[in-house]
C-alpha positions in Angstrom: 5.4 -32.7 31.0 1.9 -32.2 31.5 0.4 -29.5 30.2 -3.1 -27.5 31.3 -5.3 -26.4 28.6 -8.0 -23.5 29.5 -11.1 -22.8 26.9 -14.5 -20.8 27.1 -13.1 -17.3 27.8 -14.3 -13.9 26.0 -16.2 -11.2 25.8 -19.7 -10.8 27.2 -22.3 -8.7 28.7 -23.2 -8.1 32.3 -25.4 -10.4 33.4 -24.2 -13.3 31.1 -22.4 -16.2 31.4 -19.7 -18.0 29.8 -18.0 -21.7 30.7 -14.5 -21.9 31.3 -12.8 -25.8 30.8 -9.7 -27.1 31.8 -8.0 -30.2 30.5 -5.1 -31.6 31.0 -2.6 -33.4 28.5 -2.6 -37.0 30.3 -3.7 -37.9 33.6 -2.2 -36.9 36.3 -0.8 -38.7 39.5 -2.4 -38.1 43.2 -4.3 -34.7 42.5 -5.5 -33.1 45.7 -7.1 -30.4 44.6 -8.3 -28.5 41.0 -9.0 -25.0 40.8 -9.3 -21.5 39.4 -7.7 -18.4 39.5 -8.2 -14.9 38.4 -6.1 -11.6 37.9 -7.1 -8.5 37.1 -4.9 -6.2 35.6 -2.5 -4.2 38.5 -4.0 -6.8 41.1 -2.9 -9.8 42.9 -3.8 -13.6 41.3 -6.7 -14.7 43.4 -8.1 -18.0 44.4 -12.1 -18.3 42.3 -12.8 -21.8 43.3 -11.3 -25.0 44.5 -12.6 -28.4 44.3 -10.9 -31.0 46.3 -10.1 -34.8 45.3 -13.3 -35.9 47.7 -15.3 -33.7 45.8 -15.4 -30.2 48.5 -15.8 -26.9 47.1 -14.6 -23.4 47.9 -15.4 -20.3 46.5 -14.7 -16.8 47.3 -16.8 -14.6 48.3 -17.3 -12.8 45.2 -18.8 -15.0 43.0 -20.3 -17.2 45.7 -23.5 -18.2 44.3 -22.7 -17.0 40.8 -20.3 -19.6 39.6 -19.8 -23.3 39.9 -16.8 -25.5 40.2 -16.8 -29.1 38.7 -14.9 -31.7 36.8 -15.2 -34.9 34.7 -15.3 -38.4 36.5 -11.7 -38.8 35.6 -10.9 -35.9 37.0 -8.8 -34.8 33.9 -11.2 -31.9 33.1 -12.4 -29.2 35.1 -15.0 -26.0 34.6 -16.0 -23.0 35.8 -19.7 -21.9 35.0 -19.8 -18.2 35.5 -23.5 -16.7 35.5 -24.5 -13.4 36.1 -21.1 -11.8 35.5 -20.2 -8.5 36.7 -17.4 -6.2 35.1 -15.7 -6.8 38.3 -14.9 -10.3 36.6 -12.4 -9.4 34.2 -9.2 -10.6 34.4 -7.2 -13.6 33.0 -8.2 -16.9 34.2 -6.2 -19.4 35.1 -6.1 -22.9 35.7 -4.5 -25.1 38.5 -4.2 -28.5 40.0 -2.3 -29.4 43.0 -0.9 -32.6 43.2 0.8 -34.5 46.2 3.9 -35.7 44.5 4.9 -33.2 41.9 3.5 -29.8 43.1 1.6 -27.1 41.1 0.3 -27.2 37.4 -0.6 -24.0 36.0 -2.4 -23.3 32.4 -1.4 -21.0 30.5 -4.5 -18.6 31.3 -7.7 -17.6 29.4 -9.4 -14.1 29.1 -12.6 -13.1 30.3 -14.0 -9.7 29.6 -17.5 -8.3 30.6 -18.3 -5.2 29.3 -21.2 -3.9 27.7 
């Protein structure tokens, strides 16, 4: 079973930054697509960022311009730079990859606070 492994979440100011990672136990078969979500307490999980297996990225509108989706070249690693945060951030973060032939992963989620 593989398993997703977030890192990089805490506490920080407005206006900072913190890198979240994302690795994965073993590789994994035919990924289509890596990505992050967020969910703030008495709110829906949302979709951050995606990056697809040709390399597109997605973001919402929120952090557009603020944060930045990428991954290792073997694609068993992905991050989420997150600059200029907002308390509007918060929530738990969590980690996803899509696959063609065995559906979603999920990690286990990692917490990111910005408060002054």
């Amino acid at each position: 079973q593989v398993q997703l492994v977030e890192s990089g979440g805490g506490l920080v100011q407005p206006g900072g930054s913190l890198r979240l990672s994302c690795a994965a136990s073993r590789s994994i078969f035919g990924i289509n697509s890596q990505a992050w979500y967020r969910q703030a307490p008495g709110k829906q999980r949302e979709l951050v960022a995606r990056i697809s297996s040709g390399g597109s990225t997605m973001y919402a509108d929120s952090v557009m311009g603020r944060f930045t989706i990428s991954r290792d070249n073997a694609g068993n690693t992905v991050n989420l730079q997150m600059n200029s945060l907002k308390p509007e951030d918060t929530a738990v973060y969590y980690c996803n990859v899509g696959t063609w032939v065995s559906g979603n992963y999920w990690g286990q989620g990692t917490q990111v606070t910005v408060s002054s």
